[in-house]
DRENLOVEX-582172 format. One record per atom (N, C-alpha, C): residue number from 1; residue in three letters; atom name; x, y, z. Coordinates in steps of 0.02 Angstrom, whole numbers, m for minus. Each point is the difference from the previous one (the first is absolute). Layout:
// DRENLOVEX-582172
   n res atom     xx     yy     zz
 NUM ALA   CA      X      Y      Z
...
***
This chain:
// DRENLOVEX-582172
   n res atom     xx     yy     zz
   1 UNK    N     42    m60      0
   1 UNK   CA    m42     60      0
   1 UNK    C     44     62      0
   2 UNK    N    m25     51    m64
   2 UNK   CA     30     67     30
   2 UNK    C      4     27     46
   3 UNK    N    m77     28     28
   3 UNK   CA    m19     12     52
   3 UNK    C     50     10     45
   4 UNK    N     48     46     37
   4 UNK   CA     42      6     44
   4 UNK    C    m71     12     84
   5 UNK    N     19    m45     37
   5 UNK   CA    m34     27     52
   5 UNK    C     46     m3     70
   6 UNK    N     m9     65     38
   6 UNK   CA     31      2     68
   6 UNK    C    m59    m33     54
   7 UNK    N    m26    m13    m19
   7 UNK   CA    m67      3     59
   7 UNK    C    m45    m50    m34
   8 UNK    N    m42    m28     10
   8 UNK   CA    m55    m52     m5
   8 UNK    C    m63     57    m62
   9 UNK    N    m15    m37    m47
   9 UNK   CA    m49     52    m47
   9 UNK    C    m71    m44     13
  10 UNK    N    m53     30     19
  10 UNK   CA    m63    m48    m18
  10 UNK    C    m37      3    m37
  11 UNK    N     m6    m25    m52
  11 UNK   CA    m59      0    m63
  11 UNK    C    m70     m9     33
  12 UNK    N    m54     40    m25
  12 UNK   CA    m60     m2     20
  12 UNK    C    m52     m8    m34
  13 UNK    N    m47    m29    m15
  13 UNK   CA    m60     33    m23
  13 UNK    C    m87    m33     38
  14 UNK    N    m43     44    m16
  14 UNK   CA    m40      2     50
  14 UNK    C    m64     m8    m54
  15 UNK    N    m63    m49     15
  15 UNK   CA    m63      3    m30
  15 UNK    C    m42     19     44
  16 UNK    N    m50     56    m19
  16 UNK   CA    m45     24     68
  16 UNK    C    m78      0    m43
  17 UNK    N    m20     30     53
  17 UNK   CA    m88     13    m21
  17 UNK    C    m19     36    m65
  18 UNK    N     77     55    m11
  18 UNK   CA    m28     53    m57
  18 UNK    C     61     62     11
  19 UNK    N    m11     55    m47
  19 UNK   CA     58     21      9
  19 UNK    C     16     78     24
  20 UNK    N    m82     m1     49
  20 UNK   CA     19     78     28
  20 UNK    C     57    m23     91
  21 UNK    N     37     42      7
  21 UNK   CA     51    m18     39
  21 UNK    C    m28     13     69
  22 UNK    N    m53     52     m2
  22 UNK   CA    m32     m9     89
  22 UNK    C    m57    m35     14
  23 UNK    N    m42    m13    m72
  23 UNK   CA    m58    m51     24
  23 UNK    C     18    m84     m6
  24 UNK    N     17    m24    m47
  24 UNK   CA     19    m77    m10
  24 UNK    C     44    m11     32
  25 UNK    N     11    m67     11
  25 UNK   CA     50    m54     44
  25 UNK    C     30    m26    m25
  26 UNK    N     57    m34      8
  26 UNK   CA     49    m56    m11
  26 UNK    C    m58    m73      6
  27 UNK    N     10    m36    m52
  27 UNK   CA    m25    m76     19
  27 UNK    C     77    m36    m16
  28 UNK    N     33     18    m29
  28 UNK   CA     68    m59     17
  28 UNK    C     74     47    m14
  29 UNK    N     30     m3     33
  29 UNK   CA     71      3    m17
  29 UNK    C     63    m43     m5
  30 UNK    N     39     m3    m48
  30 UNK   CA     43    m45    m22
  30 UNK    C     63     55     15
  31 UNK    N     60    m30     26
  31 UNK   CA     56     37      6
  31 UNK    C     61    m48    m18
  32 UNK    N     48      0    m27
  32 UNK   CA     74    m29    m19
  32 UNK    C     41     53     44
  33 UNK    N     51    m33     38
  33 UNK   CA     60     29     27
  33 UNK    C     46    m26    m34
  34 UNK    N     51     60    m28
  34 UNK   CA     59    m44    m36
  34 UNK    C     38     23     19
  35 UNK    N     63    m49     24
  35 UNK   CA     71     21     70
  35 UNK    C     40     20    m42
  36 UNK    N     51     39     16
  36 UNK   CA     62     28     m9
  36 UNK    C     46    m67    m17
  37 UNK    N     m5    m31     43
  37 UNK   CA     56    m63      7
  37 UNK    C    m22    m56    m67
  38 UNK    N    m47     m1    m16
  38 UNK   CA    m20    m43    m70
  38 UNK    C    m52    m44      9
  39 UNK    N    m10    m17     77
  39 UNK   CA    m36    m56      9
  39 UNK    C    m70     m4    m30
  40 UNK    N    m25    m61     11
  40 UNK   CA    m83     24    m42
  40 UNK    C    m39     28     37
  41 UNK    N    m39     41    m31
  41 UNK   CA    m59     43     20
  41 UNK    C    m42    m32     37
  42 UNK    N      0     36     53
  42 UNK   CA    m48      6     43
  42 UNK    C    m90      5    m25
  43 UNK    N    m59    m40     m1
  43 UNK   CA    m46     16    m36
  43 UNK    C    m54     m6     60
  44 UNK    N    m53     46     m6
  44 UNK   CA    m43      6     67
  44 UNK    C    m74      5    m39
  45 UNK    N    m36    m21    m11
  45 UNK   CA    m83     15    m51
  45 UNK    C    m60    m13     63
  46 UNK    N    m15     48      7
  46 UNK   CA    m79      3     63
  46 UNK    C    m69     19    m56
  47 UNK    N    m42    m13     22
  47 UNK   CA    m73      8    m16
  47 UNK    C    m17     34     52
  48 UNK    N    m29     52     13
  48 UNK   CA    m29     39     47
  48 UNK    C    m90     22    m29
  49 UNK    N    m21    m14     78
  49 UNK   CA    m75     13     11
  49 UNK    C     m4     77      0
  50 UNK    N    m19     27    m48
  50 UNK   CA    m13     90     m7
  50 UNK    C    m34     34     54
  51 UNK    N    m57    m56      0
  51 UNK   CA    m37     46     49
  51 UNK    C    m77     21    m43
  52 UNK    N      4     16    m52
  52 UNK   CA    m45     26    m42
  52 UNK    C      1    m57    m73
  53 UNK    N    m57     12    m19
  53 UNK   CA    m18    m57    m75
  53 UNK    C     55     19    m54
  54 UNK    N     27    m48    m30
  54 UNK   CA     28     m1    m63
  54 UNK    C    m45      4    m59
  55 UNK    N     15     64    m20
  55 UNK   CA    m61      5    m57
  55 UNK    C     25    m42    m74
  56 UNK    N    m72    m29    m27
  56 UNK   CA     20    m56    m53
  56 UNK    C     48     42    m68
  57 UNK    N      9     35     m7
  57 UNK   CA     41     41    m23
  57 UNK    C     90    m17     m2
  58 UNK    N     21     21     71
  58 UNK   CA     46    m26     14
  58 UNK    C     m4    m47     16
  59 UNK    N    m54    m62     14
  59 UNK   CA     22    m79    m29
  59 UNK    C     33    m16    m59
  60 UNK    N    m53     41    m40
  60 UNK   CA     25    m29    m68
  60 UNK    C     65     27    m21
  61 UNK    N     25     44     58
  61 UNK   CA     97      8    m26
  61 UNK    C     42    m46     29
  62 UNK    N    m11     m5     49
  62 UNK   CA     42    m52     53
  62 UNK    C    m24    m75     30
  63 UNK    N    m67    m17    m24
  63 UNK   CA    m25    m52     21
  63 UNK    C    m15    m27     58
  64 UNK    N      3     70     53
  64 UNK   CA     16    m24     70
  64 UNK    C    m94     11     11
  65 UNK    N    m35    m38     22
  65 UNK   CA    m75      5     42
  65 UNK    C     16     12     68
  66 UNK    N    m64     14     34
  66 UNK   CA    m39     24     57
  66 UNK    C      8    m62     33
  67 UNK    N    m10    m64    m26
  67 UNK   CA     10    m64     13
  67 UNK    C     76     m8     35
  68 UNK    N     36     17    m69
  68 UNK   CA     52    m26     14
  68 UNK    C     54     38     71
  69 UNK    N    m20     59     27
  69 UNK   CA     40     44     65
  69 UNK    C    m51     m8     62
  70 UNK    N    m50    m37    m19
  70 UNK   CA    m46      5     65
  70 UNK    C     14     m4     67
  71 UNK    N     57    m54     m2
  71 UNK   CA     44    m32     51
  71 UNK    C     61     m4    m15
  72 UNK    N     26     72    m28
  72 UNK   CA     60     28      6
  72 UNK    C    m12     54     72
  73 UNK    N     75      1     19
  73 UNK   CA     14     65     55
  73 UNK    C     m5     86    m41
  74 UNK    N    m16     12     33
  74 UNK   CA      4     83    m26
  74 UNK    C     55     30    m11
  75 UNK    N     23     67    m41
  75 UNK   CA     57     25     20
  75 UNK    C      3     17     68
  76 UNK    N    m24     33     28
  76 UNK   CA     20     m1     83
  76 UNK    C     35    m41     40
  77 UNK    N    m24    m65     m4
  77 UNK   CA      3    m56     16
  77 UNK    C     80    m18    m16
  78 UNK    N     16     21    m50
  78 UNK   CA     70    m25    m23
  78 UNK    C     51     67    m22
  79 UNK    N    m33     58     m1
  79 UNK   CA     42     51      1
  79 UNK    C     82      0     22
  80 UNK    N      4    m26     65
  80 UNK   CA     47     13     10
  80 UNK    C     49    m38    m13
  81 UNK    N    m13    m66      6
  81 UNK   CA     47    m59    m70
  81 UNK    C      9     31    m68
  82 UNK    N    m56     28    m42
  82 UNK   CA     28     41    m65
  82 UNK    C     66     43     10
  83 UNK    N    m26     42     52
  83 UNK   CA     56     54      8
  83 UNK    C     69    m30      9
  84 UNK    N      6    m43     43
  84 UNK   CA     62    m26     11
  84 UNK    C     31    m26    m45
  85 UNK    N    m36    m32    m66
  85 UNK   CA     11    m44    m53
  85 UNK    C     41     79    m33
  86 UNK    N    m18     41      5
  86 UNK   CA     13     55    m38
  86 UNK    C     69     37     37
  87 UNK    N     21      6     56
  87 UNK   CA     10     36     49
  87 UNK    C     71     m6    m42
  88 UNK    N     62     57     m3
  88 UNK   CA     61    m21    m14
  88 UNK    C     24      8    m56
  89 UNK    N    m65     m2    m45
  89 UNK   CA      4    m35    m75
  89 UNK    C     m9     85    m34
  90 UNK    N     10    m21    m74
  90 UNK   CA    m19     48    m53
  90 UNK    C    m45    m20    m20
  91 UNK    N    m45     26    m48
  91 UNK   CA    m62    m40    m34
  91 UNK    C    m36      6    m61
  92 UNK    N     m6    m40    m55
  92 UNK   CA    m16     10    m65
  92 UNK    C    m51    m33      1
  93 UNK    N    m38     15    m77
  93 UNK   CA    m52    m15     m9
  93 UNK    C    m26     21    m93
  94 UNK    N    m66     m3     m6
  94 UNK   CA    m23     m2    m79
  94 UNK    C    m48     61      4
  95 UNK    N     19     61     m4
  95 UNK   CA    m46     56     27
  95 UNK    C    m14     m2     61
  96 UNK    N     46      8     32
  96 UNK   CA      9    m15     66
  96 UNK    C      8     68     28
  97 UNK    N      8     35     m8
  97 UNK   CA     14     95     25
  97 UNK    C    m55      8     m8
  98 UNK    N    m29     m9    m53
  98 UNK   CA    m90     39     m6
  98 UNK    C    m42    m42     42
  99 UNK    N     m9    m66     m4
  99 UNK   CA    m52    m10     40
  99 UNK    C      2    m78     55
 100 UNK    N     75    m32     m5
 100 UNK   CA     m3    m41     40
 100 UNK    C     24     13     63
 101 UNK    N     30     47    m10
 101 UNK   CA     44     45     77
 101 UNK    C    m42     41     17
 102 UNK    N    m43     37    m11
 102 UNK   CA    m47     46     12
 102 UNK    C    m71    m41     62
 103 UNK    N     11    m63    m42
 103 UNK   CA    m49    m41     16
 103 UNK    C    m16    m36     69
 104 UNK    N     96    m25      0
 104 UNK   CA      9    m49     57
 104 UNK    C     23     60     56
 105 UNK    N     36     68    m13
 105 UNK   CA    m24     63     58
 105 UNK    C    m50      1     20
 106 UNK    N    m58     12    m40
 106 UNK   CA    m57      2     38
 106 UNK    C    m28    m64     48
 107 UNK    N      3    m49    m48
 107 UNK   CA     m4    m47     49
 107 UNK    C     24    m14     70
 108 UNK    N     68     22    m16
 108 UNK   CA     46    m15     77
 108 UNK    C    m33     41     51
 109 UNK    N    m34     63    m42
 109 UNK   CA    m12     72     63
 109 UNK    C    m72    m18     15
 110 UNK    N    m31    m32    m36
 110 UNK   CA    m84    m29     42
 110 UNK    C      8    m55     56
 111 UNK    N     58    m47     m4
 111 UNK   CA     26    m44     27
 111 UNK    C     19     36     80
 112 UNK    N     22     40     10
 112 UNK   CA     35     27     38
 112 UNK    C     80      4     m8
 113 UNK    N     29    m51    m51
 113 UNK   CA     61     12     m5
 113 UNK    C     61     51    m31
 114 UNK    N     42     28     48
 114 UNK   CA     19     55    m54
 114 UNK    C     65    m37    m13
 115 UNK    N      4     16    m61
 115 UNK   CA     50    m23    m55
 115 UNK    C     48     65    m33
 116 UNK    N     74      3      9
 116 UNK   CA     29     60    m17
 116 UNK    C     23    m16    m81
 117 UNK    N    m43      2    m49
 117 UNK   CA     11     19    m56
 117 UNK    C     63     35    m33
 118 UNK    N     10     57     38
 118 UNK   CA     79     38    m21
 118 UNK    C     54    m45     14
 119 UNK    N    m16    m48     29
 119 UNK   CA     81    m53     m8
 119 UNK    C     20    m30    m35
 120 UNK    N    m34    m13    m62
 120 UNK   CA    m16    m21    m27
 120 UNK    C     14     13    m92
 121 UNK    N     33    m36    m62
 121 UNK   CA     m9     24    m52
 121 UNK    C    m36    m55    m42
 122 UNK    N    m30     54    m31
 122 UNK   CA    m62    m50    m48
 122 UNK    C     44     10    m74
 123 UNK    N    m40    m78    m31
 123 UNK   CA     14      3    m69
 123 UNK    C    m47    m11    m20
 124 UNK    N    m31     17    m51
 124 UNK   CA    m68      2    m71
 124 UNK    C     40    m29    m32
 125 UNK    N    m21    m66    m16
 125 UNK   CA     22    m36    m65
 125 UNK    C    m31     42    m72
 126 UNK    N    m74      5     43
 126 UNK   CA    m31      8    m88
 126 UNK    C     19     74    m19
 127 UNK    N      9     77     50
 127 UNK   CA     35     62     m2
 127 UNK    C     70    m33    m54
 128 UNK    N     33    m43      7
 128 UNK   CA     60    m18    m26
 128 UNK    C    m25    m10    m85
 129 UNK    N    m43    m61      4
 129 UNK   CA    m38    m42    m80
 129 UNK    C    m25     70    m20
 130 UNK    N    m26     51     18
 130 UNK   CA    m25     41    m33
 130 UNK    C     20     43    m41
 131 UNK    N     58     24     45
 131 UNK   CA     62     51    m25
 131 UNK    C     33    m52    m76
 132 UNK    N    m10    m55     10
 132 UNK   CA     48    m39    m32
 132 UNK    C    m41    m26    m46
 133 UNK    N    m63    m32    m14
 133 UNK   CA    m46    m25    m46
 133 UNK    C    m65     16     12
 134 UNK    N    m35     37     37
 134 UNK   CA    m63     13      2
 134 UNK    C    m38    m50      4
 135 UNK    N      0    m60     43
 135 UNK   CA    m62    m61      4
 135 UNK    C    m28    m21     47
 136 UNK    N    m45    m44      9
 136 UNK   CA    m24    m40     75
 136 UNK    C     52    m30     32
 137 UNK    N    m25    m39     45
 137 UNK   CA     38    m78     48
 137 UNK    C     12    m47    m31
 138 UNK    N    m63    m21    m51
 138 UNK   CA      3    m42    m27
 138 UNK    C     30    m10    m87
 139 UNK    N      6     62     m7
 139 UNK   CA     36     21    m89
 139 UNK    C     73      6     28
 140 UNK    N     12     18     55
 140 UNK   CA     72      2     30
 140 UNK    C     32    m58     13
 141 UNK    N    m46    m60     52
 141 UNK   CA     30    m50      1
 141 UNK    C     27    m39    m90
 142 UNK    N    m42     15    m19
 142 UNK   CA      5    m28    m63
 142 UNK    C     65     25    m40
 143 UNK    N      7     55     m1
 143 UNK   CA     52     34    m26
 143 UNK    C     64     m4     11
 144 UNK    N    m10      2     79
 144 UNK   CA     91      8     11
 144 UNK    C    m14   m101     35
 145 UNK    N    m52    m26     27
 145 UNK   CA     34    m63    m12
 145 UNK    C      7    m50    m29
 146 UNK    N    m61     25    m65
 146 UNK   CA     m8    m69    m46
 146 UNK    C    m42    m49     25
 147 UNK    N    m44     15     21
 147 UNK   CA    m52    m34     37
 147 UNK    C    m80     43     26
 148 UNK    N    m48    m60    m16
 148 UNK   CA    m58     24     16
 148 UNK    C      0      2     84
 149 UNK    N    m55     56     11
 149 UNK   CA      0    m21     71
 149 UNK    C    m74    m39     10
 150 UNK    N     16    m51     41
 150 UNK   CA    m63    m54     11
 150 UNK    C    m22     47     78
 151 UNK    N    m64     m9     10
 151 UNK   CA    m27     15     65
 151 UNK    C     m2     87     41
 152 UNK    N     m6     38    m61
 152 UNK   CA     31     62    m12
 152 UNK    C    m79     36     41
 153 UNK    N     24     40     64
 153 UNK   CA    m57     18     42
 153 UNK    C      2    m37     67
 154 UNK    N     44    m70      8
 154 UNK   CA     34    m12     50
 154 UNK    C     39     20     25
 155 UNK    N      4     19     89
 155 UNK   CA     51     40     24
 155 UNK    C     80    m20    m11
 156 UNK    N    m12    m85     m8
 156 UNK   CA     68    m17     m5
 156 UNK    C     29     m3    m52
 157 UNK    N    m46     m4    m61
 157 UNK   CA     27     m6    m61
 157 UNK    C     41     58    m21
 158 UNK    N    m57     65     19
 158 UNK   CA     17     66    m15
 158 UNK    C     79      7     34
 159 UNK    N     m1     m1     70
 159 UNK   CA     61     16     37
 159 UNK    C     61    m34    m33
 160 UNK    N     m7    m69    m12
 160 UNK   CA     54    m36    m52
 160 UNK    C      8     14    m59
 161 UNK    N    m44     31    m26
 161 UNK   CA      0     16    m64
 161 UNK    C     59     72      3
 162 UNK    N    m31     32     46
 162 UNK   CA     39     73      0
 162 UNK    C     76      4      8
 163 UNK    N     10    m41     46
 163 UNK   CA     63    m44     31
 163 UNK    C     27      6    m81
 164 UNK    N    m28    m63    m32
 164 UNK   CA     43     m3    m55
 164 UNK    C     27     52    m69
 165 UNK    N    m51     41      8
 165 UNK   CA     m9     80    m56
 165 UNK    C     67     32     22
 166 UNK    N      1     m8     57
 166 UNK   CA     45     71     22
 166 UNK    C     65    m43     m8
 167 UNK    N      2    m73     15
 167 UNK   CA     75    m19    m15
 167 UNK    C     22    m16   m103
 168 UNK    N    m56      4    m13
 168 UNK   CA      9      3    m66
 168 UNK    C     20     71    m46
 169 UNK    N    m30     55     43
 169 UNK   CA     14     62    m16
 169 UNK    C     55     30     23
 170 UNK    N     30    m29     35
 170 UNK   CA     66     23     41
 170 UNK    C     47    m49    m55
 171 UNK    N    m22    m44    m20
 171 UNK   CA     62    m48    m70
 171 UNK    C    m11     51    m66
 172 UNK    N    m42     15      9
 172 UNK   CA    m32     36    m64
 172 UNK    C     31     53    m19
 173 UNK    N     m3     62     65
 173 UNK   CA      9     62    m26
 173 UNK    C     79      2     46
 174 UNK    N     54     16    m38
 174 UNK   CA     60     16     28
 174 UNK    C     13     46     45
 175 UNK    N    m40     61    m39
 175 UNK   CA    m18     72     46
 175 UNK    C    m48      0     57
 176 UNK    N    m17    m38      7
 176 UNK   CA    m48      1     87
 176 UNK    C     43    m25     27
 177 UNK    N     m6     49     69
 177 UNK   CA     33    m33     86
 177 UNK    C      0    m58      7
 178 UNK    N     39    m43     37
 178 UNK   CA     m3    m61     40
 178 UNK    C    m28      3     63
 179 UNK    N     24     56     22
 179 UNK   CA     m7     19     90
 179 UNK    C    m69     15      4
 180 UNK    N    m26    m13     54
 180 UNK   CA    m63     10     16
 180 UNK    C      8     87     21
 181 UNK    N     29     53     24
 181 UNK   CA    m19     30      3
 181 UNK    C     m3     53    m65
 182 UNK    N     39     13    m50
 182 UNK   CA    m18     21    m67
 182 UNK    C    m87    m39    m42
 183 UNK    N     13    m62     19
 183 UNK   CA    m48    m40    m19
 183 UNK    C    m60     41     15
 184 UNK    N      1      4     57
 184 UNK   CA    m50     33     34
 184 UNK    C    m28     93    m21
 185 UNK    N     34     28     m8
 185 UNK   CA     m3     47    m20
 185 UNK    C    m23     20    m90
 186 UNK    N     30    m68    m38
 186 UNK   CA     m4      1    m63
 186 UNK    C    m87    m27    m20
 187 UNK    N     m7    m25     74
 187 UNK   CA    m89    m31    m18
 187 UNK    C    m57     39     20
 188 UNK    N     28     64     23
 188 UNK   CA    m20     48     36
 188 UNK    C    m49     46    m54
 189 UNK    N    m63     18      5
 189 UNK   CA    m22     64    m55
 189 UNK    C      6     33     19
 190 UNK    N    m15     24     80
 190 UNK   CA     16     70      2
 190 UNK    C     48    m13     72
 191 UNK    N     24     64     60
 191 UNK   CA     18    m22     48
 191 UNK    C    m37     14     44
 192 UNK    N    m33    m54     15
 192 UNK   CA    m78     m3     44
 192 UNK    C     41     20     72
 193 UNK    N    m59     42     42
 193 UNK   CA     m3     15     72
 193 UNK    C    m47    m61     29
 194 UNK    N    m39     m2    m24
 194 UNK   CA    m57    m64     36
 194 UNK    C      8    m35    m58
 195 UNK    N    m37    m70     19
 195 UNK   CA     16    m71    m47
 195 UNK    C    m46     22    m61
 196 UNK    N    m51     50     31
 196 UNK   CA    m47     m7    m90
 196 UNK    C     20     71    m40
 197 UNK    N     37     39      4
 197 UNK   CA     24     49    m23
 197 UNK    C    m37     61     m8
 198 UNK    N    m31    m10     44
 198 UNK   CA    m45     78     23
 198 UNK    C     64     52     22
 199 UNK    N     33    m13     21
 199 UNK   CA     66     53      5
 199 UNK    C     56    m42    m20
 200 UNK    N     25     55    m47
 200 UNK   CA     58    m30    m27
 200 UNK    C     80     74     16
 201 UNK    N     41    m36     m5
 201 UNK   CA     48     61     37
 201 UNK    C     31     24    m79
 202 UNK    N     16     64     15
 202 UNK   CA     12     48    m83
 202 UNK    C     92      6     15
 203 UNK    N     26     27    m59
 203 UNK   CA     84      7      4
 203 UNK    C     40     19     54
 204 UNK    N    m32     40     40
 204 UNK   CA      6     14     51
 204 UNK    C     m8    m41     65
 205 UNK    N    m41    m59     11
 205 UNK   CA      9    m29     51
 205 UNK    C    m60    m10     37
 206 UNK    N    m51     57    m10
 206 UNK   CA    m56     23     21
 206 UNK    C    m66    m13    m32
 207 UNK    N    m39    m19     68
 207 UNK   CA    m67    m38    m25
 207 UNK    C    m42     36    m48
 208 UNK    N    m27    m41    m44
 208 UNK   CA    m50     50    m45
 208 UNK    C    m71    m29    m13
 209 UNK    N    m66     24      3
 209 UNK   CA    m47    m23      2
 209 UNK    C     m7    m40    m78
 210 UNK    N    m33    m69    m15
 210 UNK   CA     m3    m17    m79
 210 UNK    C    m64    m10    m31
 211 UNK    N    m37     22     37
 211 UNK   CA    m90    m22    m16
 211 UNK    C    m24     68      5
 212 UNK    N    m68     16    m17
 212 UNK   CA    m54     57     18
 212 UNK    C     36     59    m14
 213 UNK    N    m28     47     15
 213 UNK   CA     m7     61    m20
 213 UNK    C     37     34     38
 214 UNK    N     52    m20     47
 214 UNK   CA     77     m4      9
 214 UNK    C     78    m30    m30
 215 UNK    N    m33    m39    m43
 215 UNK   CA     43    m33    m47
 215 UNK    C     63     25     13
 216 UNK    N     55     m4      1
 216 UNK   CA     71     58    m23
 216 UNK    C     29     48     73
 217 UNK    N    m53     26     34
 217 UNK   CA     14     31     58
 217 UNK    C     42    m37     73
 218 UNK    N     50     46      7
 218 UNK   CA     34    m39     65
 218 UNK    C    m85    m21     55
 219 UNK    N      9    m55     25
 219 UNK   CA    m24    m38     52
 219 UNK    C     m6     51     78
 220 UNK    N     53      6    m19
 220 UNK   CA      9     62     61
 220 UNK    C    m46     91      8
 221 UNK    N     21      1    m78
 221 UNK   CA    m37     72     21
 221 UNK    C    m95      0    m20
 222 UNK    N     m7    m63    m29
 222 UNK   CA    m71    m11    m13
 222 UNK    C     m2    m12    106
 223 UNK    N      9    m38     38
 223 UNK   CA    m12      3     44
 223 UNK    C    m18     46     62
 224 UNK    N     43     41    m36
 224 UNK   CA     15     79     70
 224 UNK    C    m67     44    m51
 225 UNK    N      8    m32    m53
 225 UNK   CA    m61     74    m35
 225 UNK    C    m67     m3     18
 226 UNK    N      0    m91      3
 226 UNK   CA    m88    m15     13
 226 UNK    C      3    m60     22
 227 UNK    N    m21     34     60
 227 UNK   CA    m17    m47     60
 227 UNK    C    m41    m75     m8
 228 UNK    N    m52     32    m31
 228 UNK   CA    m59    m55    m37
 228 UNK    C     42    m59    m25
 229 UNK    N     26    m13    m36
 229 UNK   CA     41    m19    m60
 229 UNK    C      6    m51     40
 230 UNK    N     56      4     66
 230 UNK   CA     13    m72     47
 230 UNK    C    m55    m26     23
 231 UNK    N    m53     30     14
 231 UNK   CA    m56    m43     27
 231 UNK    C    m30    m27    m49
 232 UNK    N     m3      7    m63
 232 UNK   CA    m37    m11    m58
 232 UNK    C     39   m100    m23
 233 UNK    N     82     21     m3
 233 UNK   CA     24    m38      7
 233 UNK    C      1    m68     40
 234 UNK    N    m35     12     43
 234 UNK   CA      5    m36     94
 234 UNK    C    m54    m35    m12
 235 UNK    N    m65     44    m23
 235 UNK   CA    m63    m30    m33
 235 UNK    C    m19    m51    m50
 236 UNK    N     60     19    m37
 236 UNK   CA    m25    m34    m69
 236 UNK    C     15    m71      5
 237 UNK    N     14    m19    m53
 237 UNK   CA    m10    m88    m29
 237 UNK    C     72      1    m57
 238 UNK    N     58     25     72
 238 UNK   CA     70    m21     m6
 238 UNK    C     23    m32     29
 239 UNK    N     63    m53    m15
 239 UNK   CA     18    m51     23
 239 UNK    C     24     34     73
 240 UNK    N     35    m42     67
 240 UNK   CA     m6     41     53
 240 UNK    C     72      9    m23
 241 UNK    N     49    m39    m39
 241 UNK   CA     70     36     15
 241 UNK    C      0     57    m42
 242 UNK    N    m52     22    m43
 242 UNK   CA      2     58    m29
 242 UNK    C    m28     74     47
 243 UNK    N    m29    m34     67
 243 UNK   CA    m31     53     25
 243 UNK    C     54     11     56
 244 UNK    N     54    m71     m3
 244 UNK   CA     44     32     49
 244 UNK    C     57     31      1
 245 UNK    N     23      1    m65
 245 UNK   CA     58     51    m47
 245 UNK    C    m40     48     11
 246 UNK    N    m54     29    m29
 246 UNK   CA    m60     56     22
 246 UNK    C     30     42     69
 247 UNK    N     m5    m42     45
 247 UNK   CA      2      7     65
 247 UNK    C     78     24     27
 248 UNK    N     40    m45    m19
 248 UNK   CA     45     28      6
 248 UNK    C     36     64    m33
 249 UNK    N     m7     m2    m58
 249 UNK   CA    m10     84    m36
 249 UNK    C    m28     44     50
 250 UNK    N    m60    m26     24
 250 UNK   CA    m48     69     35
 250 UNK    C     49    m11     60
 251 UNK    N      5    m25     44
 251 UNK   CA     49      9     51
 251 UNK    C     50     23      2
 252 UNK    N     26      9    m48
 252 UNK   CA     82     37      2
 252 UNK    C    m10     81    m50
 253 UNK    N    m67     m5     m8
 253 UNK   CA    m32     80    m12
 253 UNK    C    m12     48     65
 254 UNK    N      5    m31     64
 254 UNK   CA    m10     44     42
 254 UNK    C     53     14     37
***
């Protein structure tokens, strides 16, 4: 493997109820740990009870029923084994910045568990395939490995599948990093403040709002101008680590 790693990397991917990040749940997560030292990967695949119905919708992406988590544990229930599975590590994934990290934050923060994210460097496989060929998971596996993917919408397939994209794209392209932390940065779209990129930091260093009718404006002086704005924030139907970058912005405004 190219892949240079100092630290333990965990491949992820996650099938849930649907794909707004504060209302739907996780029904399974699949994770690969792959060691520094060479040994084989570590592989961990749970089914989790949501809590709420799997709409036939997202059956028909992932195949997982109402049946089938009935008498699964909840995330709660196992939160804190995930985290640990994670703890140490760096962490990649297949659109994994936009909505599988966004996802399993929130999760952790309904859970009660807090999870320090900033220790952390992520890689976007597909941020990578995009820059590089513009395609799916499954036009990708195909591409860089010469193979269909069977079972495609499975957590494990996906997570192995991704596993293999990124070591095929690292044979592939001469000019991409080895190291996970360039890696990381090169899978990057913007340089997110919170995991869903409601603030993203500008040349300078400094937070900048990326949504609404603040778009572009430092984080900071939208705060001191209008008061409203943080409570509006606090209110809404944002993920909580987005309300707590929020928070911390507003706290170091006074």
């Amino acid at each position: 493997m190219r892949l240079q790693l100092k630290r333990p990397i965990v491949f992820f991917d996650l099938e849930t109820t649907g794909t707004n990040v504060t209302q739907d749940r996780i029904v399974e997560i699949s994770m690969v740990k792959v060691l520094p030292d060479g040994k084989d990967p570590i592989k961990d695949t749970r089914r989790v009870n949501p809590g709420i119905k799997i709409p036939a919708e997202a059956t028909e992406i992932h195949g997982i029923t109402n049946e089938d988590v009935a008498n699964c544990r909840t995330f709660k229930e196992m939160a804190k084994e995930i985290a640990q599975f994670f703890t140490g590590c760096d962490i990649a994934g297949f659109n994994s910045n936009k909505f599988d990290l966004p996802m399993l934050s929130e999760e952790f923060s309904r859970a009660g568990v807090y999870f320090d994210f900033t220790k952390h460097r992520f890689i976007d496989v597909q941020t990578i395939f995009h820059k590089k060929e513009q395609r799916t998971l499954v036009a990708a596996y195909r591409f860089y490995c010469d193979k269909d993917l069977e079972n495609a919408h499975s957590a494990i397939a996906d997570t192995m599948a991704t596993l293999e994209v990124l070591e095929a794209q690292l044979e592939r392209y001469s000019d991409l990093p080895t190291d996970v932390e360039q890696l990381s940065i090169y899978s990057s779209q913007n340089r997110n403040v919170d995991l869903m990129g409601r603030l993203i930091y500008n040349d300078e260093g400094k937070e900048v709002i990326n949504f609404g009718k603040y778009k572009g404006k430092l984080a900071e002086d939208v705060l001191r101008r209008d008061p409203g704005y943080f409570s509006w924030i606090l209110g809404g139907d944002f993920p909580q680590n987005t309300k707590d970058v929020f928070t911390r912005i507003k706290m170091r405004c006074h």
